[in-house]
N, C-alpha and C positions, 0 to 999 in steps of 0.2 A: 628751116623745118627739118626732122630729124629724117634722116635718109630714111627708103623704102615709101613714105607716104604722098602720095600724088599730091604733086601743089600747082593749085590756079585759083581761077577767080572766085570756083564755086566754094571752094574749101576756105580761103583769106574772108570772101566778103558773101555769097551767096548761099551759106548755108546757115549763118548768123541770120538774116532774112527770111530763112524761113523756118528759123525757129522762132523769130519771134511772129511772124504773122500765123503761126501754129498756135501758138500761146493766148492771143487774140479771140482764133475761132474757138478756140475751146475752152475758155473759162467760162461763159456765159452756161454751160453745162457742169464742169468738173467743178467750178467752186460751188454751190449748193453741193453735190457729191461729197466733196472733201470736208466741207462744213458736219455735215449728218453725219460722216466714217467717224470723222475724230469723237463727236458727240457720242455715240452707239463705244465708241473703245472707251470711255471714261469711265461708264456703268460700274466697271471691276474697279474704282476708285484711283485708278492711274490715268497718267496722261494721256494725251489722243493722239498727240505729235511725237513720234521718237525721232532723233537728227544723232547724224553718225557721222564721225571723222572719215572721210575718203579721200584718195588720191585723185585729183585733177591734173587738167591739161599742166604741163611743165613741171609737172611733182608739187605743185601748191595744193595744201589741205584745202578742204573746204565741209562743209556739216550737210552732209545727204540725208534730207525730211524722205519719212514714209509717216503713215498713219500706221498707228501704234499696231501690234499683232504677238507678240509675245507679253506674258507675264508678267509685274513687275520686277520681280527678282530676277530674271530671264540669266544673267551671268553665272550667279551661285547655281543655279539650277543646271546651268551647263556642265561647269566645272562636275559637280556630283554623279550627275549620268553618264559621261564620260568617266570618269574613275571607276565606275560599279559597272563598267559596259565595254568591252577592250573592242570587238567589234565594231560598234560604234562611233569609238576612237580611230579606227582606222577607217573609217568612212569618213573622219569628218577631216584627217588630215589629207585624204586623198584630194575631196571636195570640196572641202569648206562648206559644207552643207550636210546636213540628215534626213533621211527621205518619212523618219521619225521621231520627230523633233518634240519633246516634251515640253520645249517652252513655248507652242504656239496657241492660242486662245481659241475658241469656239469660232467668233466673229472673225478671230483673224485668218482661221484655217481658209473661212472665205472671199475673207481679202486676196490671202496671197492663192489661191488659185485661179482668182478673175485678174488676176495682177493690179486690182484695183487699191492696193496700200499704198502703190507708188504712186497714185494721181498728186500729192504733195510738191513732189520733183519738180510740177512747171514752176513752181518758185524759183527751183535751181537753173532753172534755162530761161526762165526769162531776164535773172540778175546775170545771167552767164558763167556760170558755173558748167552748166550742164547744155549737152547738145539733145535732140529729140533722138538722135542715130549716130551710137560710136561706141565705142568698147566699154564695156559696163564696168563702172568706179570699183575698183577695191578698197580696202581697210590698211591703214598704215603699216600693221604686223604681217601683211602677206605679203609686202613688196620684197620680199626676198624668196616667193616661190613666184613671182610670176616675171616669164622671159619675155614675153612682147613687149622690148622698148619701142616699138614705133607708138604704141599707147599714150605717149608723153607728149604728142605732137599733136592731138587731137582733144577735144572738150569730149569727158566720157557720155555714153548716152543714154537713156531712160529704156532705149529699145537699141538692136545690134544684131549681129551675125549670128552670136551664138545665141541669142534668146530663140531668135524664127529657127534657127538648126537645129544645133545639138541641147539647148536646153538642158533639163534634168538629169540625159543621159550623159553627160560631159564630165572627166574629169577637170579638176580648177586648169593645170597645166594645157589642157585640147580646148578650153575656152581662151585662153593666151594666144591660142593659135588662131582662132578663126576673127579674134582683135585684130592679130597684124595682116592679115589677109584681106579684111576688110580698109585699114589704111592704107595698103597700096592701091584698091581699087577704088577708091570713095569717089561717088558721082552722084547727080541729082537723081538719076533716074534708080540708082543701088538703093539709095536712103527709100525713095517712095517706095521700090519694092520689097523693104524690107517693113516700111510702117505698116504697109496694105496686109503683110504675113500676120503682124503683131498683132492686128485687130480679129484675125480670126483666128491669133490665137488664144488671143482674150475673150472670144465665145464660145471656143471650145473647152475653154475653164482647164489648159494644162498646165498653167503656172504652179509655181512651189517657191 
């Protein structure tokens, strides 16, 4: 395992355990959920499912599901606002994100501030892709701005450090950070404190 990340039992065999008995207790809820998101995102005549190339555990790709929340066009759309918008551009290279994002939908603005687009994910954690709690997957073309290699030792995760922390207020770079800080300390008792954050902060609707 790659130096700095605490390794034992909980991390090789105990956290797999409970991700998947996580997955168990919560489909009998989230798939009707996930069923109706994707249905309600189709209305605008695109898909309900968007699946994204991400970096997983050991640098293996894998196709990260959310329920759809941008546009169809969403790229062209990018590219163009970003060209007629230099500000913008410079937010979005700091962050990898716009806190004004033209390609997000009605439905979806609501998605992503219950962080309810990502309930798709337990697909990813339960094929094992994805953990419940670990450093949040990035996109192929950012692994050259993000410095937390301890990130390649862990299954990325749906929730994490920087989500309950710094969240929004985070450059891409200080989310790198609070990844490798979380693999060095990973314990059962970190992850549950961090799930217990995530749910309230999915009802205080601060996601983006």
């Amino acid at each position: 395992m790659t130096a700095g990340t605490r390794e034992g039992f909980y991390v090789r065999r105990g956290k797999r355990a409970l991700d998947l008995l996580l997955c168990l207790l919560t489909l009998p809820v989230a798939g009707p959920l996930i069923l109706a998101f994707a249905l309600l995102a189709r209305l605008d005549g695109g898909p309900g499912f968007y699946g994204q190339a991400r970096v997983g555990r050991g640098g293996k790709l894998f196709k990260c599901w959310k329920v759809r929340t941008m546009v169809v066009d969403a790229d062209d759309r990018l590219d163009a606002y970003l060209a007629a918008n230099p500000e913008a551009k410079r937010e979005w290279e700091v962050a990898q994100k716009l806190r004004n994002d033209p390609r997000i939908t009605t439905f979806g603005a609501f998605l992503r501030t219950t962080s309810l687009d990502e309930l798709p994910q337990l697909w990813n954690i339960f094929v094992g892709d994805m953990s419940f709690v670990g450093p949040r997957p990035f996109t192929p073309v950012q692994t050259d701005i993000y410095n937390g290699m301890s990130y390649y030792a862990l299954r990325p995760g749906l929730t994490g450090s920087w989500q309950v922390g710094a969240r929004n207020d985070a450059s891409f770079a200080t989310r790198a950070i609070h990844d490798s800080t979380y693999a060095r300390r990973v314990s059962l008792w970190l992850d549950l404190g961090i799930l217990l954050r995530t749910a309230r902060v999915v009802l205080e609707r601060t996601g983006r």
